[in-house]
HTML snippet that shows the backbone in 3Dmol.js (N, CA, C, O; Angstrom):
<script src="https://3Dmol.org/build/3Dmol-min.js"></script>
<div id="view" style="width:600px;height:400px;position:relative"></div>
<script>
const pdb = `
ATOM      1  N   UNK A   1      29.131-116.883 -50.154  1.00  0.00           N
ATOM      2  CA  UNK A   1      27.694-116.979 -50.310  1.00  0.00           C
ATOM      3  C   UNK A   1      27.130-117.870 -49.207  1.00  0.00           C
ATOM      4  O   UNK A   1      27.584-118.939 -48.799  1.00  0.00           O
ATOM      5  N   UNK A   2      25.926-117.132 -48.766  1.00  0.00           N
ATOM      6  CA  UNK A   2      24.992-118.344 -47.751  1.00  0.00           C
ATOM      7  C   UNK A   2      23.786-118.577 -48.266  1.00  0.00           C
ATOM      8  O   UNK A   2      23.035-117.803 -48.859  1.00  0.00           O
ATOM      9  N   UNK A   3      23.666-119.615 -48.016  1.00  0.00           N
ATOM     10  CA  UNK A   3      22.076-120.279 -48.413  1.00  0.00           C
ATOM     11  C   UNK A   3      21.206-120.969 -47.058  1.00  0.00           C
ATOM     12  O   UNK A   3      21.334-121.870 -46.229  1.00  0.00           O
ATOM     13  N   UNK A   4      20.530-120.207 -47.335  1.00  0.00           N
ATOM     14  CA  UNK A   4      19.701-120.691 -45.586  1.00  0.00           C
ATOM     15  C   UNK A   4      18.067-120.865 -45.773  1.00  0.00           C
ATOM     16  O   UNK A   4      17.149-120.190 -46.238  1.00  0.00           O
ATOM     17  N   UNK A   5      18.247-122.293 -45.076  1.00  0.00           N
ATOM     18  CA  UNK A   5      16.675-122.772 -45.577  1.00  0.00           C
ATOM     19  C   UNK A   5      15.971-122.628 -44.230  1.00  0.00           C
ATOM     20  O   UNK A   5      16.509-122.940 -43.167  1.00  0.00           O
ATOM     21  N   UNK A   6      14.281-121.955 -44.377  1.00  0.00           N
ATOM     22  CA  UNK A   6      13.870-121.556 -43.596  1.00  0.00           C
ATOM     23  C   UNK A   6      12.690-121.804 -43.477  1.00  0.00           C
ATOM     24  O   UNK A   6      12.266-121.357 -44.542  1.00  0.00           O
ATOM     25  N   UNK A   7      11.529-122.337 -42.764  1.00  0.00           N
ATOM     26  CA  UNK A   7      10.216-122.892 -42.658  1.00  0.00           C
ATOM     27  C   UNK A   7       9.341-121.209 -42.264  1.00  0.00           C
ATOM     28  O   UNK A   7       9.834-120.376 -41.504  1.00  0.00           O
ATOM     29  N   UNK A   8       8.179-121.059 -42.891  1.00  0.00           N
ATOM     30  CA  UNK A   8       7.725-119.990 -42.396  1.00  0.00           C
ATOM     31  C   UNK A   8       6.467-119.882 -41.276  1.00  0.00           C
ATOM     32  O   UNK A   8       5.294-120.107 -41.574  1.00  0.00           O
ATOM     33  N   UNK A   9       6.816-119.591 -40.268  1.00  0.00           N
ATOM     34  CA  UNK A   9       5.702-120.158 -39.293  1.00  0.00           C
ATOM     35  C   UNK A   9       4.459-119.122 -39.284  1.00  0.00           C
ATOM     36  O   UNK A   9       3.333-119.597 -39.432  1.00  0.00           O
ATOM     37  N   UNK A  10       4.595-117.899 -39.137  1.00  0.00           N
ATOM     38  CA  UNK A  10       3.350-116.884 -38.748  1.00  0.00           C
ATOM     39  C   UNK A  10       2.200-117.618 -39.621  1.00  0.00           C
ATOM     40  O   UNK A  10       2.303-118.189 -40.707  1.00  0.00           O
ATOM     41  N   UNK A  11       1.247-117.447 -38.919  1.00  0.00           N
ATOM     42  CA  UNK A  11      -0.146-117.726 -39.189  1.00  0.00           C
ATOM     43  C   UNK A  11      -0.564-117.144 -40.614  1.00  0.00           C
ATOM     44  O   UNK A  11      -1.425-117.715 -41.283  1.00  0.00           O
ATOM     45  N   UNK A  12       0.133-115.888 -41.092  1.00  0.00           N
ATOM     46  CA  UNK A  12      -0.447-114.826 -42.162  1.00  0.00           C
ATOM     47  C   UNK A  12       0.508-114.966 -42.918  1.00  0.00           C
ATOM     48  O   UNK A  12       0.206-114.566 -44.043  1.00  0.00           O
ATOM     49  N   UNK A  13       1.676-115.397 -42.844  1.00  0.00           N
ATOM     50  CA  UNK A  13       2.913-115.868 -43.788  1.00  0.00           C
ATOM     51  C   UNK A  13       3.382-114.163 -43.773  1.00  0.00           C
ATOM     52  O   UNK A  13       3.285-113.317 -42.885  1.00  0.00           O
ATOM     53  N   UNK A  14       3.923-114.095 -45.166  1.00  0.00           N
ATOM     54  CA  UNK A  14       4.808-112.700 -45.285  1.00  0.00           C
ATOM     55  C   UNK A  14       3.996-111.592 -46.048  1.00  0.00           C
ATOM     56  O   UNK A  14       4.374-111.104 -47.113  1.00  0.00           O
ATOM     57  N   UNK A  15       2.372-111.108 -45.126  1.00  0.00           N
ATOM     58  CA  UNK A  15       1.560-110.465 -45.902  1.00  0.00           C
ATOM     59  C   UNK A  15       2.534-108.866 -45.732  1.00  0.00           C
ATOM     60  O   UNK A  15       3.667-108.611 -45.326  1.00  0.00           O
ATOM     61  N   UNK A  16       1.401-108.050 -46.280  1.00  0.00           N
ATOM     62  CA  UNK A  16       2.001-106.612 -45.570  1.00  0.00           C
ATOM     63  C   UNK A  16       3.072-106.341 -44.736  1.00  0.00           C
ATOM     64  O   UNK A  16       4.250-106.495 -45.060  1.00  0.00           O
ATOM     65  N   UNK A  17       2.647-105.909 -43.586  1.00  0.00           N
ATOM     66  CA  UNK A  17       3.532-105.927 -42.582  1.00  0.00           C
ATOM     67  C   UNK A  17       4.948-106.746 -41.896  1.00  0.00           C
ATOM     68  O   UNK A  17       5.714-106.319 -41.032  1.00  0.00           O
ATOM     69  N   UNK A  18       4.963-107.601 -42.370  1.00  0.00           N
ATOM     70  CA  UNK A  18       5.874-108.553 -41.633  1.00  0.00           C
ATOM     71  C   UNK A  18       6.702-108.308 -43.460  1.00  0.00           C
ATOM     72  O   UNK A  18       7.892-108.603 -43.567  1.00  0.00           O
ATOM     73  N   UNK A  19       6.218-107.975 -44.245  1.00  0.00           N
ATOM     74  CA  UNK A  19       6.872-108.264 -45.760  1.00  0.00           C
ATOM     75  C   UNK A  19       7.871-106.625 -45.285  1.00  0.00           C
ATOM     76  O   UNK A  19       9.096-106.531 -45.198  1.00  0.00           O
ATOM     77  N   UNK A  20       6.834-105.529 -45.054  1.00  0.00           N
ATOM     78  CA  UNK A  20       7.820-104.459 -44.855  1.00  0.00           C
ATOM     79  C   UNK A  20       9.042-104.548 -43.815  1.00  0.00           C
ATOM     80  O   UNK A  20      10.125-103.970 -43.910  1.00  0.00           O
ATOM     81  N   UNK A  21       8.660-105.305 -42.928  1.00  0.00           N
ATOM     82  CA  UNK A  21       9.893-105.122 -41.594  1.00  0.00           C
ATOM     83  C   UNK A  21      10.876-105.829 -42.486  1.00  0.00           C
ATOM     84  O   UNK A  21      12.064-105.528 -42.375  1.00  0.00           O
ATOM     85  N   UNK A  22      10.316-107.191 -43.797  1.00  0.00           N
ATOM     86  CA  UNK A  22      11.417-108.221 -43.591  1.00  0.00           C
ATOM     87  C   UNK A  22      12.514-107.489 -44.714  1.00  0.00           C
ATOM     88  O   UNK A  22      13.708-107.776 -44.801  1.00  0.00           O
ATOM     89  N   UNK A  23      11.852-106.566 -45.464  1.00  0.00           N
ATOM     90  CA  UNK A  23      12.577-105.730 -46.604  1.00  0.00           C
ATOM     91  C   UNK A  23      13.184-104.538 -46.122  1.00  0.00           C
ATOM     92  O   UNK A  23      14.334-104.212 -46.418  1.00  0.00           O
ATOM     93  N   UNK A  24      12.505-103.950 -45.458  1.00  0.00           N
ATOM     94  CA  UNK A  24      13.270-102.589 -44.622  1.00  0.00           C
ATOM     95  C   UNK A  24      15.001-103.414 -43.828  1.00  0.00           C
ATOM     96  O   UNK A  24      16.179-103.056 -43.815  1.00  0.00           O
ATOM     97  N   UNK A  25      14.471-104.246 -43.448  1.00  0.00           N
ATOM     98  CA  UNK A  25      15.562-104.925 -42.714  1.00  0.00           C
ATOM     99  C   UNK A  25      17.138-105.869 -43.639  1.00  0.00           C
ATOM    100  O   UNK A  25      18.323-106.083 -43.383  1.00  0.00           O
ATOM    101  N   UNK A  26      16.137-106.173 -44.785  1.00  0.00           N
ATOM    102  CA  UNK A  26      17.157-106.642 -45.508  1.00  0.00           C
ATOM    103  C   UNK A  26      17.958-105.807 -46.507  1.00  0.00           C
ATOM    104  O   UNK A  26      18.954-106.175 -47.129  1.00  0.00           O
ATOM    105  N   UNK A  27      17.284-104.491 -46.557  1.00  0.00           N
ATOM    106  CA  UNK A  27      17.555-103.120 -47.298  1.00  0.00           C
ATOM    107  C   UNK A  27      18.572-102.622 -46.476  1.00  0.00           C
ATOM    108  O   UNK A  27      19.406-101.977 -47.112  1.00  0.00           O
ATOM    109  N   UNK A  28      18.826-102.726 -45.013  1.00  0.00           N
ATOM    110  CA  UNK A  28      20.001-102.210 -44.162  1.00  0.00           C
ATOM    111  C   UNK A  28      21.471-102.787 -44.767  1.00  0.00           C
ATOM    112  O   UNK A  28      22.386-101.989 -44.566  1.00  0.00           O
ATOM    113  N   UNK A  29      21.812-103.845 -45.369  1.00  0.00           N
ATOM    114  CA  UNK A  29      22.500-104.821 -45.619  1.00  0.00           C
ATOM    115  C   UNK A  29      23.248-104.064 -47.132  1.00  0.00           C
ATOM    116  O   UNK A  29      22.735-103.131 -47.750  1.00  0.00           O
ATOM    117  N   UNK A  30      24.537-104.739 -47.485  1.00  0.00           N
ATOM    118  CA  UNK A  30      25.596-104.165 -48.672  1.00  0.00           C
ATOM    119  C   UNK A  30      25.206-105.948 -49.491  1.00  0.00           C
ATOM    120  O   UNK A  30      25.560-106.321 -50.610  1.00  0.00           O
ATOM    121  N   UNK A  31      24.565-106.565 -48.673  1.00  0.00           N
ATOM    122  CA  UNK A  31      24.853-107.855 -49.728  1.00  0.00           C
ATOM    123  C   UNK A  31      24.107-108.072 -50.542  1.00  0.00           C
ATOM    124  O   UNK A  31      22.972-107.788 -50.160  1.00  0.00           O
ATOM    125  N   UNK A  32      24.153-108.597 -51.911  1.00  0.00           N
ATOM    126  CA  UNK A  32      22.219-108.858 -52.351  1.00  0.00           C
ATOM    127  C   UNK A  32      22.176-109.768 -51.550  1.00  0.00           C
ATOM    128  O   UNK A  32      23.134-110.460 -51.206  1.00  0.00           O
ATOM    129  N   UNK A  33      20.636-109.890 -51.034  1.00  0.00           N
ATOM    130  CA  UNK A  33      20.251-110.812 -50.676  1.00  0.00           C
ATOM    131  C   UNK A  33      18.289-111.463 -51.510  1.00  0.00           C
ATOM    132  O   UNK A  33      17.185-110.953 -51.314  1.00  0.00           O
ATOM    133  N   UNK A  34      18.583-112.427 -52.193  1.00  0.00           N
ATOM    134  CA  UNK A  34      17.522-113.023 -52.640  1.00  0.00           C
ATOM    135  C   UNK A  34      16.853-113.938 -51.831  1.00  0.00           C
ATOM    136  O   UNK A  34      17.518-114.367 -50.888  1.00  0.00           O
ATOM    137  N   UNK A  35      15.532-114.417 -51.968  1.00  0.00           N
ATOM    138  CA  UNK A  35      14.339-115.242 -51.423  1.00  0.00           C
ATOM    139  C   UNK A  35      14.234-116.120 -52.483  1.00  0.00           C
ATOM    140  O   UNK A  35      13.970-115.601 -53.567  1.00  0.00           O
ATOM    141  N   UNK A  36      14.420-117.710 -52.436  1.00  0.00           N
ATOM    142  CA  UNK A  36      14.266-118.327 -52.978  1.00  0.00           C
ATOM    143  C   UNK A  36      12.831-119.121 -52.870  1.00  0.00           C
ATOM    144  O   UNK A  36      12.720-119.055 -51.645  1.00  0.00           O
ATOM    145  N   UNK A  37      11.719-119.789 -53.276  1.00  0.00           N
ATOM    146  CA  UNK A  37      10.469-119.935 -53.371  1.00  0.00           C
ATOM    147  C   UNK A  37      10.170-121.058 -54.166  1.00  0.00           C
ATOM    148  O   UNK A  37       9.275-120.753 -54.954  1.00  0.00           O
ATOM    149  N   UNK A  38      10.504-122.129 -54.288  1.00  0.00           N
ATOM    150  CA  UNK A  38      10.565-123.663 -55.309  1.00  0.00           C
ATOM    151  C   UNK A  38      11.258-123.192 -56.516  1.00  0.00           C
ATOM    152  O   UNK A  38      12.457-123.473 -56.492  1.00  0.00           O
ATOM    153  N   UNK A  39      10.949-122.694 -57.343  1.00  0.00           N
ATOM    154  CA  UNK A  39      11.581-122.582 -58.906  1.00  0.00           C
ATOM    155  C   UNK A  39      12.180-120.867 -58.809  1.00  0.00           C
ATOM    156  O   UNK A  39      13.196-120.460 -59.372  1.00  0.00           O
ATOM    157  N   UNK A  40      11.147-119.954 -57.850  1.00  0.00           N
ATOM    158  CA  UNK A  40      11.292-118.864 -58.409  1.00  0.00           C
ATOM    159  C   UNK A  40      12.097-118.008 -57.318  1.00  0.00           C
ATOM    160  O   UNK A  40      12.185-118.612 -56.249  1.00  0.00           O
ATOM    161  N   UNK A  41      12.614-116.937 -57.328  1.00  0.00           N
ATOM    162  CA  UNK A  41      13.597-116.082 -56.948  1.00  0.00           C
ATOM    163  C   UNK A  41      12.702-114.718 -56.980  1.00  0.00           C
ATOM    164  O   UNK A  41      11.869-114.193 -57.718  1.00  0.00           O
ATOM    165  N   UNK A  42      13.510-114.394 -55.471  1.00  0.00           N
ATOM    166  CA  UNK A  42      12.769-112.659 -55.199  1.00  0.00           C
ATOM    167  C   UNK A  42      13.753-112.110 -54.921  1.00  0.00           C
ATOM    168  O   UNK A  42      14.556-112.840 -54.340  1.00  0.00           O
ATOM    169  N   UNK A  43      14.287-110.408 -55.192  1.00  0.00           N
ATOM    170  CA  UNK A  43      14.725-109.517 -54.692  1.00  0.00           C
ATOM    171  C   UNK A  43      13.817-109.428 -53.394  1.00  0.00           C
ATOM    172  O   UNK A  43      12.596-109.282 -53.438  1.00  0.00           O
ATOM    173  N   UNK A  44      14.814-109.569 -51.857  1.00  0.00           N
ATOM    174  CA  UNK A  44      14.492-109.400 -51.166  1.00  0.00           C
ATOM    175  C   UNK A  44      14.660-107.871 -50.779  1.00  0.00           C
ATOM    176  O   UNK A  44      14.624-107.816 -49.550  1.00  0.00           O
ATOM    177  N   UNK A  45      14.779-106.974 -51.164  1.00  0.00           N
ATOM    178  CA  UNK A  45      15.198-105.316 -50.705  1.00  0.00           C
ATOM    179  C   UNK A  45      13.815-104.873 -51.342  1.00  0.00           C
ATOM    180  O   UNK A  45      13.293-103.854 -50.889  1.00  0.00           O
ATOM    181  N   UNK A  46      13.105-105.661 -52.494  1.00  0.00           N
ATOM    182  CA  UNK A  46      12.031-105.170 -53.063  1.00  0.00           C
ATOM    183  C   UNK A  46      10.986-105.485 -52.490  1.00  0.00           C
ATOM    184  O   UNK A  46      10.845-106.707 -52.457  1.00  0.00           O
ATOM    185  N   UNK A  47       9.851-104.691 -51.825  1.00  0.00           N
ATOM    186  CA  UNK A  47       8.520-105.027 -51.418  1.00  0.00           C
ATOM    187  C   UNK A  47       7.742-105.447 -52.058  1.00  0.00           C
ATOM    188  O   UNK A  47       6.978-106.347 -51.710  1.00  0.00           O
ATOM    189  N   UNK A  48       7.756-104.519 -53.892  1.00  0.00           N
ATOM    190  CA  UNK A  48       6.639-105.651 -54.329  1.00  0.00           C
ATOM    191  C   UNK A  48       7.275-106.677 -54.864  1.00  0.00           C
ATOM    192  O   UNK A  48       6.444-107.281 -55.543  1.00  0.00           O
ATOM    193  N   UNK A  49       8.626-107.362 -54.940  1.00  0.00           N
ATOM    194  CA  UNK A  49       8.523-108.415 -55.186  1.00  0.00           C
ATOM    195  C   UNK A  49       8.703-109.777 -54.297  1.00  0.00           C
ATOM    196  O   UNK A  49       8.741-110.968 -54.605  1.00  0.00           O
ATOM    197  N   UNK A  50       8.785-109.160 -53.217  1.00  0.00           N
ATOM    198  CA  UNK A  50       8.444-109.902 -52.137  1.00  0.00           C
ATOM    199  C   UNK A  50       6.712-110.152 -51.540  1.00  0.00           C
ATOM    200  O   UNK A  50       6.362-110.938 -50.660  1.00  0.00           O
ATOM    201  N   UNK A  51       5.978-109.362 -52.211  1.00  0.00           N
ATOM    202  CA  UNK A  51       4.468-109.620 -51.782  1.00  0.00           C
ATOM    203  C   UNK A  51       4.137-109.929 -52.981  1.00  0.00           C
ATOM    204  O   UNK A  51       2.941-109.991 -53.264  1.00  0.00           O
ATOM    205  N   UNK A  52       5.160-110.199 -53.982  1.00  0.00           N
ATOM    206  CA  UNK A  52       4.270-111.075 -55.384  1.00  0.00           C
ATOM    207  C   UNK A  52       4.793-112.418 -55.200  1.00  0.00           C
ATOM    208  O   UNK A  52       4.643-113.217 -56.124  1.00  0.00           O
ATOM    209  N   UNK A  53       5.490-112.844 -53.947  1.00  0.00           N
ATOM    210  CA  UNK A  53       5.735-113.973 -53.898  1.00  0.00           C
ATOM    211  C   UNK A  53       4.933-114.761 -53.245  1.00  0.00           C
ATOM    212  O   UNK A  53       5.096-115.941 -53.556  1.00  0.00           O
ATOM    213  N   UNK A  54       3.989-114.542 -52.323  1.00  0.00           N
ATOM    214  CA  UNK A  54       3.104-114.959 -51.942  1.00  0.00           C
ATOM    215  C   UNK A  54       3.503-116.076 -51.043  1.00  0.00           C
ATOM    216  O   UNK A  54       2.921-117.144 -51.234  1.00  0.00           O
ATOM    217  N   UNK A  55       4.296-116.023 -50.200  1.00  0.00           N
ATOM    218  CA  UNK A  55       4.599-116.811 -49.352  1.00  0.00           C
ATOM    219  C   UNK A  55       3.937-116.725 -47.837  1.00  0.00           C
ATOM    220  O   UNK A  55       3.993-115.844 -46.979  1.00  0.00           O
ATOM    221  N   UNK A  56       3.340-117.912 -47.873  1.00  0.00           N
ATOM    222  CA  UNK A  56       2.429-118.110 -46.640  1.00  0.00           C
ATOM    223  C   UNK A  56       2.944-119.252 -45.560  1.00  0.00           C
ATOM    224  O   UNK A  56       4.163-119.419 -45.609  1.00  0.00           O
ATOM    225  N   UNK A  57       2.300-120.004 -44.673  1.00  0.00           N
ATOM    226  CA  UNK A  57       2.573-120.279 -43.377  1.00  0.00           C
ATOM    227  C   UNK A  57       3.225-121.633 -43.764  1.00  0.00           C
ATOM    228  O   UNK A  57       3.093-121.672 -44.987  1.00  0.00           O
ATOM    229  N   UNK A  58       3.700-122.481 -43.466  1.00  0.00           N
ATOM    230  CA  UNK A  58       4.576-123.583 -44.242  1.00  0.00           C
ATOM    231  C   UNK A  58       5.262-123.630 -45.101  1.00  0.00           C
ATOM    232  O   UNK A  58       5.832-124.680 -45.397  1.00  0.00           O
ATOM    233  N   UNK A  59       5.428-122.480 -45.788  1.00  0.00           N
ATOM    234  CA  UNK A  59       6.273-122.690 -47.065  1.00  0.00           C
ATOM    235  C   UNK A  59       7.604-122.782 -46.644  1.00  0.00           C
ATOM    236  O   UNK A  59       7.817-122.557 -45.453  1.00  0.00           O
ATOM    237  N   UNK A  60       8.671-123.105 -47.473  1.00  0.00           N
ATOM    238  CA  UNK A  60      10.149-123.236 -47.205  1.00  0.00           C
ATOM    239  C   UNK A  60      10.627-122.224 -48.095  1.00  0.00           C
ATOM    240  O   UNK A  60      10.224-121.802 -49.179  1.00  0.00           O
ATOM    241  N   UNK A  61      11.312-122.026 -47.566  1.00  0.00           N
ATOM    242  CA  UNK A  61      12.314-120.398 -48.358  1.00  0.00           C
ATOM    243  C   UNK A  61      14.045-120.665 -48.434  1.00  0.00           C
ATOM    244  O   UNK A  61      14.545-121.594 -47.800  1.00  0.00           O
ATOM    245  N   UNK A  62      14.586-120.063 -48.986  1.00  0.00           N
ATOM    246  CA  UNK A  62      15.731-119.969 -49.007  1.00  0.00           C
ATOM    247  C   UNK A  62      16.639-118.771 -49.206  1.00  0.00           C
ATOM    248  O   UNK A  62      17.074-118.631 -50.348  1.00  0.00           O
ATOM    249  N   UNK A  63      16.986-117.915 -48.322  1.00  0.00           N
ATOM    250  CA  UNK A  63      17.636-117.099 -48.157  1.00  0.00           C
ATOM    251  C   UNK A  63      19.042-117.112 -48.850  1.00  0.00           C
ATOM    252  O   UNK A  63      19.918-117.742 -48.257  1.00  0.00           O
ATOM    253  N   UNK A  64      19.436-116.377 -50.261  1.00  0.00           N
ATOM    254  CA  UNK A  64      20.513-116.398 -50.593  1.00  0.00           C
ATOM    255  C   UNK A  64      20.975-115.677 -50.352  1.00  0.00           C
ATOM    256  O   UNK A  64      20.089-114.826 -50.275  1.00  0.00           O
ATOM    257  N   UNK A  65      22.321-114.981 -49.989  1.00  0.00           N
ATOM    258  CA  UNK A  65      23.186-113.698 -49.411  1.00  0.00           C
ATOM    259  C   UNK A  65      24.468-114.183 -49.781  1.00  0.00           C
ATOM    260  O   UNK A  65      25.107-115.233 -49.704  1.00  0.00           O
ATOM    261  N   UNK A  66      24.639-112.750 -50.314  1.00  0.00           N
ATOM    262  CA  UNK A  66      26.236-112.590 -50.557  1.00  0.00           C
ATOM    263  C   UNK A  66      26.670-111.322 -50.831  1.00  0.00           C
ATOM    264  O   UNK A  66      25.994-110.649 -51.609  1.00  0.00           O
ATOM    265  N   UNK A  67      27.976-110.715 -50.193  1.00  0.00           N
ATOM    266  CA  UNK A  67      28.470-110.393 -49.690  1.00  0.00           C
ATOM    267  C   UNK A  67      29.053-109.766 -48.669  1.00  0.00           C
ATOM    268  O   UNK A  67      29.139-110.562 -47.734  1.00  0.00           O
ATOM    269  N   UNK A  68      29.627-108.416 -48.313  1.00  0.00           N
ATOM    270  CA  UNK A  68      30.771-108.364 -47.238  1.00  0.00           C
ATOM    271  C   UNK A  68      30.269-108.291 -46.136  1.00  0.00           C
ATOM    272  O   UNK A  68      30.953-107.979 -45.160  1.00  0.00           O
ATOM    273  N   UNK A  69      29.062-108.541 -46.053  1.00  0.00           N
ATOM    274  CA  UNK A  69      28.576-108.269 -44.416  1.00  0.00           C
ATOM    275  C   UNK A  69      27.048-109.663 -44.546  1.00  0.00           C
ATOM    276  O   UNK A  69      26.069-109.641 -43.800  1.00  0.00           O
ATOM    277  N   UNK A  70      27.256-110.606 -45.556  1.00  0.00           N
ATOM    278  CA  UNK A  70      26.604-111.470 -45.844  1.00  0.00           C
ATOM    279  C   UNK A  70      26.058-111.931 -43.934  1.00  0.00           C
ATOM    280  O   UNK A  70      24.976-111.714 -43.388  1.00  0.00           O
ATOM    281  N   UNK A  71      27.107-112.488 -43.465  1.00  0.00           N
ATOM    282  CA  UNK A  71      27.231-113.558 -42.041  1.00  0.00           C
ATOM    283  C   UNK A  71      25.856-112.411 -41.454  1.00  0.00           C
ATOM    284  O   UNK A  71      24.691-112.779 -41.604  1.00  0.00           O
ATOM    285  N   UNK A  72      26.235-110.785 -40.675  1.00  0.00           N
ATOM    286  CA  UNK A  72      25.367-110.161 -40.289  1.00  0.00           C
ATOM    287  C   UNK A  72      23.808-110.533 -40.818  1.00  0.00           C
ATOM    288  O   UNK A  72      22.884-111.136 -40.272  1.00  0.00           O
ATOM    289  N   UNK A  73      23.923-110.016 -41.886  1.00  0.00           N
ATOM    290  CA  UNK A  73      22.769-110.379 -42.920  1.00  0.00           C
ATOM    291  C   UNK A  73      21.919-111.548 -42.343  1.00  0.00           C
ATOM    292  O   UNK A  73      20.930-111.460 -41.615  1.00  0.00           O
ATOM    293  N   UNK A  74      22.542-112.691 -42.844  1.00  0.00           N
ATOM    294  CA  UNK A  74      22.025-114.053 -42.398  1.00  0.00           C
ATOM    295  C   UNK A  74      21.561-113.778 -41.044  1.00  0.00           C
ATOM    296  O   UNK A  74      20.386-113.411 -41.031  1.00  0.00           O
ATOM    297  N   UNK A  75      22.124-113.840 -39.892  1.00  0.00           N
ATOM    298  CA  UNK A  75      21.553-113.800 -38.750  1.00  0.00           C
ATOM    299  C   UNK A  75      20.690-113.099 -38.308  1.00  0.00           C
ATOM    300  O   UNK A  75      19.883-113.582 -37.514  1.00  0.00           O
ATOM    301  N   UNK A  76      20.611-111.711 -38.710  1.00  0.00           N
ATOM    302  CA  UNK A  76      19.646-110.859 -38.319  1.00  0.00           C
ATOM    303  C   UNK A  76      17.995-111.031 -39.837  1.00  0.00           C
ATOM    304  O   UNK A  76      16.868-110.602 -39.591  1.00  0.00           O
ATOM    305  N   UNK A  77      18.198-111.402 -40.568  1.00  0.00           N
ATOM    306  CA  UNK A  77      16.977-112.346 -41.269  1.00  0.00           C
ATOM    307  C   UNK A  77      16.414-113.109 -40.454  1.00  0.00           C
ATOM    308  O   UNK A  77      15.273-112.994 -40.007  1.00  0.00           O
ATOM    309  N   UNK A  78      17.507-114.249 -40.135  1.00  0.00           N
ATOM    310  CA  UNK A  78      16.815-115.818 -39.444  1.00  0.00           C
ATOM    311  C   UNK A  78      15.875-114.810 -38.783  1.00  0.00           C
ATOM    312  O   UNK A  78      14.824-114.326 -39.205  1.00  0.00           O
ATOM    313  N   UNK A  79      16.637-114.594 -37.452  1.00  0.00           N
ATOM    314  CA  UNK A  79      15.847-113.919 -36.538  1.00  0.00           C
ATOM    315  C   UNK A  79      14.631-113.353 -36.578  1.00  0.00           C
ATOM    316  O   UNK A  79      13.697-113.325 -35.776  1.00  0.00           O
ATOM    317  N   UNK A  80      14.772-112.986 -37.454  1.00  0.00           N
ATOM    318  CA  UNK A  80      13.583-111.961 -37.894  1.00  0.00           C
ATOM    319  C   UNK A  80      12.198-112.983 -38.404  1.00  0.00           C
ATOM    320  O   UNK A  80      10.985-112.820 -38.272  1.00  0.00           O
ATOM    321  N   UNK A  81      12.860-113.873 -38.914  1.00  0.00           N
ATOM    322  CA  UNK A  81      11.345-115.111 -39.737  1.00  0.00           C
ATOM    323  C   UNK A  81      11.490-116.062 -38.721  1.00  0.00           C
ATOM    324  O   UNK A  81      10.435-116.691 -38.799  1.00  0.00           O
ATOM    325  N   UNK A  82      12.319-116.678 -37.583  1.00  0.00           N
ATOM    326  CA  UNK A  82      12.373-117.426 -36.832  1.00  0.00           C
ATOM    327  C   UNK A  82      11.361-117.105 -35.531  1.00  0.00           C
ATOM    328  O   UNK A  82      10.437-117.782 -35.080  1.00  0.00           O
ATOM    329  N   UNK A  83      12.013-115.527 -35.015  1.00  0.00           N
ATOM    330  CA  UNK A  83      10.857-114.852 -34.260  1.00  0.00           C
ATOM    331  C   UNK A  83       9.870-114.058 -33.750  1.00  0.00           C
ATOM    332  O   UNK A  83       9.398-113.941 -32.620  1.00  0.00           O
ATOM    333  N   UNK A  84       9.534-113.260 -35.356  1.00  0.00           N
ATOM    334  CA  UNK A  84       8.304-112.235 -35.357  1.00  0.00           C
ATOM    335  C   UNK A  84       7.446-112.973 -36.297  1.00  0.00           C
ATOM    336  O   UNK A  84       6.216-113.005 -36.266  1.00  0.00           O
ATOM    337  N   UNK A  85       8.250-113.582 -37.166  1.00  0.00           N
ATOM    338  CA  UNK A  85       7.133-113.639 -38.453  1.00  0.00           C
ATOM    339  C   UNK A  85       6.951-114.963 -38.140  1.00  0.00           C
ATOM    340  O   UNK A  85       6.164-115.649 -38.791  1.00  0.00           O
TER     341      UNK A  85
END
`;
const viewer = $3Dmol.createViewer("view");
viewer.addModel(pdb, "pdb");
viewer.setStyle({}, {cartoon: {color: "spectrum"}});
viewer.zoomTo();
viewer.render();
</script>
């Protein structure tokens, strides 16, 4: 399992668009991978429950992932909220 804590920079946080790339992208993946949010937890493969999370520009997240291709996973996320979103 990885747990990866992540600051969210884009100006618009994870509205629409940047919510579809970040789910289409985490939907490529065999691992679950969840969005952690202070108390609460998202299926990240799910769009709407990733745009009922309402995560905007400062918030801290936490990327949980696990399994067999978890490591891929992780890196190609960061990437993805480190430098589009």
């Amino acid at each position: 399992m990885i747990i990866r804590q992540l600051k969210i920079v884009n100006e618009a946080g994870l509205h629409a668009r940047p919510a579809a790339m970040f789910v289409n992208l985490a939907s490529k993946f065999k691992s679950s991978i969840l969005v952690e949010k202070g108390d609460d937890v998202y299926n990240a493969k799910s769009l709407i429950s990733i745009l009922s999370s309402k995560i905007v520009k400062g918030d801290i997240i936490n990327l949980i992932i696990e399994g067999e291709d978890e490591e891929l996973a992780e890196k190609a996320l960061t990437s993805l909220i480190e430098n589009m979103l």
